[in-house]
N, C-alpha and C positions, 0 to 999 in steps of 0.2 A: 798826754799820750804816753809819755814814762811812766809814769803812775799806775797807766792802763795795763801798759805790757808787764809792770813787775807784779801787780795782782792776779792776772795770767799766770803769768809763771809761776808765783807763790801757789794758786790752787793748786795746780798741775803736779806738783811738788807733794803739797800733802794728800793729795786722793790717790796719787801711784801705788802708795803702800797699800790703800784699803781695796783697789780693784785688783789688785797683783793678790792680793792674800785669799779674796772669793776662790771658794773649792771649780776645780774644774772636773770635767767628764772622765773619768777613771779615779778620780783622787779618793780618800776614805771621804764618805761623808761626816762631818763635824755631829757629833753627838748629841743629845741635847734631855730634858727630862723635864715634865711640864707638868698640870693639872688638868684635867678636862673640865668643862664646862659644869659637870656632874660631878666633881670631887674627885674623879680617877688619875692615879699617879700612871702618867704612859713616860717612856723612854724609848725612844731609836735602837740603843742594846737590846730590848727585849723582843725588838722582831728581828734579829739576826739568824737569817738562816731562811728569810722568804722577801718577797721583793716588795717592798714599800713604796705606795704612792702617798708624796707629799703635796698640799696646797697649803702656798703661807698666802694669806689672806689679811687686808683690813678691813674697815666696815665701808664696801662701796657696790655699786650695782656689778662690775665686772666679778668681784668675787663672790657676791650670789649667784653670778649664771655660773664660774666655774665652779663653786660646789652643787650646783644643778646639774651639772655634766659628771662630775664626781660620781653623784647619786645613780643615774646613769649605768656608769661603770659599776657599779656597787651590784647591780640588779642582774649584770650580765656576767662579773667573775664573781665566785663565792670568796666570803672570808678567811678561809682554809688555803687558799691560794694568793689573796693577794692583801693586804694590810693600807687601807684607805685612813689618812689623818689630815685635818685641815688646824691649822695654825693662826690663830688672832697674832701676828707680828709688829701690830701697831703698838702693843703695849694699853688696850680698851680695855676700862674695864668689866669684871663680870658681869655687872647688871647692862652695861652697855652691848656688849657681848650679844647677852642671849633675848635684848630688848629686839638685834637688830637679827637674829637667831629666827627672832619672832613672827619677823617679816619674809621673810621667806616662804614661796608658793606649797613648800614642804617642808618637813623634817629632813635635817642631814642626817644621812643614813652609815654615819665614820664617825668617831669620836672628833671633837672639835676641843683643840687648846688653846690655854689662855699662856703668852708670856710675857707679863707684866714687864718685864725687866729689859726688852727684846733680845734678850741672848740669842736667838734663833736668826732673827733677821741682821745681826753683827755679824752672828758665826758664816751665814753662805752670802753676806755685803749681797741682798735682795734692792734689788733696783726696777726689777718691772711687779706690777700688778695687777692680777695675779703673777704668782711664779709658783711652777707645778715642777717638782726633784722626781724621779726615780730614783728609788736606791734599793742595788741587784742586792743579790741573798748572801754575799759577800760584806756587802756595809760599804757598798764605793757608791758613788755617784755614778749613774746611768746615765740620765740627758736632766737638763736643766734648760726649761723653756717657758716662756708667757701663756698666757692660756691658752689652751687648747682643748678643743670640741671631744665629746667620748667616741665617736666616729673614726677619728684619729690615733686616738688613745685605744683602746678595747685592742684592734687588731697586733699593734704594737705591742702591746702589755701582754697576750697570750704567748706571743713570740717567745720571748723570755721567761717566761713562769713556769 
């Protein structure tokens, strides 16, 4: 039972630092600079100044329907107004990527990145899957939530933009 309760308490000890450090709702969002699936060098700094929708995604059916819903949203706000990117955060690689890319009932219609290294899912300590960021035209964190339908998202996202 001692045993029990001091591995308790040793987790508890070291996961405090890494849930206390996840960005919360107002905070800068954590930066980040990636590849796309296509070769394209994307960064977070470079949409500053318009409100970005993030999905960090691994290869699972939840985060095929949230980039389904993504897509979605893509069809109802233009690009000019709002900056749709999905995130591979498992650290897959490319050919696995765009194997599972492939599978999907459509093309993502957002550039989709790869972060080999998961500096992305370190930097916001991602714990649900999917997990969908706003980040206003400031560069903070807006909401950070588990997936959620475009139904939800669209009315929300206009509000803001």
């Amino acid at each position: 039972m001692k045993n029990v309760l001091t591995m308790l308490i040793l987790t508890i000890m070291l996961a405090a630092p890494v849930l206390a450090a996840a960005p919360k709702e107002g905070d800068v969002a954590p930066g980040f600079k990636l590849i796309s699936t296509t070769g394209q060098s994307v960064s977070l700094k470079q949409y500053r100044g318009k409100v970005v929708l993030v999905g960090m995604f691994h290869i699972c059916v939840p985060c095929m329907n949230q980039a389904m819903e993504f897509n979605k949203i893509r069809r109802a706000i233009s690009e000019d107004k709002l900056v749709i990117i999905g995130i591979n955060t498992s650290g897959d690689s490319k050919s696995a990527v765009e194997d599972y890319l492939g599978k999907f009932p459509e093309a993502v219609k957002f550039p989709y990145l790869l972060d080999p290294d998961q500096t992305v899912h370190g930097a916001y300590s991602q714990r649900d899957m999917p997990t969908v960021l706003i980040i206003d035209a400031e560069g903070n964190l807006k909401t950070r939530t588990s997936g959620v339908g475009a139904d939800q998202l669209i009315p929300y996202l206009k509000k803001i933009i």
